[in-house]
N, C-alpha and C positions, 0 to 999 in steps of 0.2 A: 764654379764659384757659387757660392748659397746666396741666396736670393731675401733671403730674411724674408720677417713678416711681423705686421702689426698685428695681435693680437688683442680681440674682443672681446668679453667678459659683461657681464652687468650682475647687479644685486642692487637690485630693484630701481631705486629713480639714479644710482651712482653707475654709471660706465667707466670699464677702467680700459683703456689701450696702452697694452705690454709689446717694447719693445722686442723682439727676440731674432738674435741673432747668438745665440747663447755662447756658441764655441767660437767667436771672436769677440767676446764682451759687448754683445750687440751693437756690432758696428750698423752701421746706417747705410747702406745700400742704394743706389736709384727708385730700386724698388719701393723700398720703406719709403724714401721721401715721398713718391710717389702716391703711397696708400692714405697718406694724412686727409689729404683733400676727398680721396673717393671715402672713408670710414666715418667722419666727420659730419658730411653731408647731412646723411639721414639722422644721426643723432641730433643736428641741428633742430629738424623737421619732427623729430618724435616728443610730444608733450610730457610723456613717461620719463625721459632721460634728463635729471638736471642738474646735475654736475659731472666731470669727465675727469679723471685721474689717468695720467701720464706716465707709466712707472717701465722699469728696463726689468727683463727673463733672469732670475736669480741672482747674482751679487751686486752687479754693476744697474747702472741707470744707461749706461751707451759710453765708449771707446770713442765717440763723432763718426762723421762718415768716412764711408769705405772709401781708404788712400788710393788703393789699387786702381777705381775707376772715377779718383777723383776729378780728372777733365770734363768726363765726359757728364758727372754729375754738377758741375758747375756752371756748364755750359748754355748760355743764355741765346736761346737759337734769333731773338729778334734784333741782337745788336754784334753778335759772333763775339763776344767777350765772354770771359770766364767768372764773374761776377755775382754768379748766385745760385740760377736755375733750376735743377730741380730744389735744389738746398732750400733757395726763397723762397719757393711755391710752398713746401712742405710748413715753414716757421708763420707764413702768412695764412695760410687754410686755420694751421691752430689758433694765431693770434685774431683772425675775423670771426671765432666759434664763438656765438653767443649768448654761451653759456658758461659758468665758473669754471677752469679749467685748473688743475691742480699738478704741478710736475714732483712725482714724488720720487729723492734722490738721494740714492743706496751705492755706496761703493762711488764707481768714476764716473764722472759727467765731463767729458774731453772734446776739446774743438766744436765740429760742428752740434753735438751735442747739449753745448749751452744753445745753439741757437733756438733747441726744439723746448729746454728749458724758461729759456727767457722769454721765448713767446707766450707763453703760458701765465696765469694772473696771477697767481701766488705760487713760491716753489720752498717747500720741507725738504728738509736734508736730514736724513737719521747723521751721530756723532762720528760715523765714520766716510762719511761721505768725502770728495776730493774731486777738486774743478780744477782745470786747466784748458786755457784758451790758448789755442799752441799755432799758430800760423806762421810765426817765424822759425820754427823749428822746421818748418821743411818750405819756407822760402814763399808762401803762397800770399794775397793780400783776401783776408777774412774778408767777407760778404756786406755789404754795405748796410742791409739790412740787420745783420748780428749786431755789429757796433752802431748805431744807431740803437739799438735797444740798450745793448751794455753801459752806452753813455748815460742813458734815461737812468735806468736803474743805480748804476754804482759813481757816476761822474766822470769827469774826464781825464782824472790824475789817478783812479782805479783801473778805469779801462786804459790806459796808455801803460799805465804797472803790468796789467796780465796782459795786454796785445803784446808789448816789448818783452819780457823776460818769459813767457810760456812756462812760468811756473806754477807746478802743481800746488794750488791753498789749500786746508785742510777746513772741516764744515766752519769751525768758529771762527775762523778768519773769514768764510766766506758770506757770512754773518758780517761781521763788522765794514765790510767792505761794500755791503748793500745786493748781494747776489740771490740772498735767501731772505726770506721773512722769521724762519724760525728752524733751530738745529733741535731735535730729540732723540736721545738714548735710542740707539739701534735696536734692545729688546722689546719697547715701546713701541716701536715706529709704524709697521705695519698698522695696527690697530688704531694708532692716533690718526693714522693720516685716515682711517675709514669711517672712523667719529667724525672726526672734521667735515667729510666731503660730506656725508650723512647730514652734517649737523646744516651744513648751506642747502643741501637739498629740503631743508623744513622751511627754510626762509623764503620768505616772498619773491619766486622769480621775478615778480613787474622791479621789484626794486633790486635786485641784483644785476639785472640784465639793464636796465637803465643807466643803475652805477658806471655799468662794464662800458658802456658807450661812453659815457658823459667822460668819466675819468681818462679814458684812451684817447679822447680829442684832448685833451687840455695834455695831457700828459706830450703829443705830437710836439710841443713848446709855443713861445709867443703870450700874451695875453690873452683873456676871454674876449675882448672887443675883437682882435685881430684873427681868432681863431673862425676858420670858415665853418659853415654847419652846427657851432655849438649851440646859438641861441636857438635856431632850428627844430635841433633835436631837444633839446629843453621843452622847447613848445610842445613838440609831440609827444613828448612821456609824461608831461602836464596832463594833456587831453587824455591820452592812456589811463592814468591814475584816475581823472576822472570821470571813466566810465568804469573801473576795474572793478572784481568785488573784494580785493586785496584790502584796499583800507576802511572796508566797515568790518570785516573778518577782525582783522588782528586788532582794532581800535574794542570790538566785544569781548574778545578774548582777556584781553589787558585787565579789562572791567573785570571780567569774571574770575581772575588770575587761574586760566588755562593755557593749556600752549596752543598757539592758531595752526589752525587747517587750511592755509590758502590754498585757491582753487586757480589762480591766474596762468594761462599756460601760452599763452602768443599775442600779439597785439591785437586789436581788434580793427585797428585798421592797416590792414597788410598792404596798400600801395606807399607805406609812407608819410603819409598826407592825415590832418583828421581838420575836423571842422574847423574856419577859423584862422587855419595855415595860408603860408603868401600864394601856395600852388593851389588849394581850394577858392578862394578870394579870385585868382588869376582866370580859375575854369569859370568861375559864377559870371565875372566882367565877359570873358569872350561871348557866353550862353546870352547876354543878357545885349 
């Protein structure tokens, strides 16, 4: 049985990981699932990499994961239910990456497939692209993690459409339905989606990666009062910003009508914490 593998590439601050499992329409494998988190990692950690592109080994984007060893890829060893396992690990490594992550989606994107999709912050579809969320089609209940995102994204009378009937959309219906942000001409496609990621990798990581927080709690649902850690992290990207050299860059550049050069590449206060915070305040009272 082939073992697949995520493939690694960079051009320069963009990283792309290529599904491939080529002779089965890159099915997704334990393996694959697996690699999302170990590949992930270090791009996290590297200041050089700042956006990640998502894309499947020549025609397709991914078939979803390998049926053949679907139990044992499901398989959630802390509660002996089949409810996620490796599948989640892999959708959650992509969706905690903290940087723009971009699913670029060519041909089929099927079953567990949208999961590796939807975790991802934006997802392009060239015009020939075709999603299908097929669980009922071989009797299995989709991941809790999946439909919780599908919900977010398409709502609840979308996701009950494609959870119930596992029919195959085609890219502009999966547009109208909220799956994708933007469908582009196939002969386009590769190129736009390199512009694009290029073009985020010029933007101010303090402010993207902020966004990427900020907006992934609220988006969790509930209001901003009710949501836990938002005002939090608000605080802390506050502090951030006002130490960064992000917004006297781009605020001279504007002036000077150049394109800015940001230099911002990781927080400056890596415990989480900056001056000011309830957990700083808490250490100063015990110290004191």
């Amino acid at each position: 049985m082939s073992k697949g593998t995520l493939r690694l590439t960079r051009d320069g601050p963009v990283a792309t990981l290529t599904l491939s499992n080529p002779d089965r329409r890159n099915t997704l494998t334990a393996h694959m699932w697996r690699e999302f988190a170990v590949m992930l990692a270090p791009l996290a950690e590297d200041p050089g990499v700042k956006a990640v592109i998502i894309r499947g080994d020549g025609e397709d984007f991914s078939a979803g994961a390998d049926i053949s060893d679907l139990r044992a890829i499901l398989h959630n060893p802390d509660n002996g239910l089949h409810d996620g396992g490796d599948v989640t690990a892999g959708e959650e490594a992509i969706a905690a990456f903290p940087k723009p992550v971009i699913a670029a989606v060519d041909g089929y994107c099927l079953g567990g497939a949208w999961q590796v999709a939807g975790a991802c912050d934006i997802r392009l579809a060239s015009d020939r692209a075709v999603f299908g969320i097929t669980p009922a089609k071989i009797g299995i209940v989709y991941p809790l993690s999946g439909i919780e995102r599908l919900v977010r994204l398409a709502g609840p009378g979308a996701a009950k459409y494609l959870l119930f009937s596992g029919d195959f959309v085609p890219a502009e219906q999966a547009l109208r339905l909220g799956l994708v942000e933007r469908v582009i001409p196939q002969a386009d496609f590769w190129a736009d989606v390199a512009a694009f990621a290029h073009r985020l990798a010029g933007r101010s990581q303090l402010s993207l990666q902020a966004a990427k927080e900020l907006v992934d709690i609220i988006a969790a649902g509930g209001s901003p009062v009710e949501l836990p850690g938002l005002e939090a992290a608000s605080r802390r990207w506050q502090h951030e910003m006002a130490a960064a050299p992000d917004p006297g860059i781009g605020v001279r550049a504007f002036l000077a009508k150049e394109d800015p050069r940001f230099t911002w590449t990781g927080p400056a206060f890596p415990d989480g914490t900056a001056p000011g915070t309830p957990a700083d305040d808490t250490k100063h009272e015990e110290e004191a």
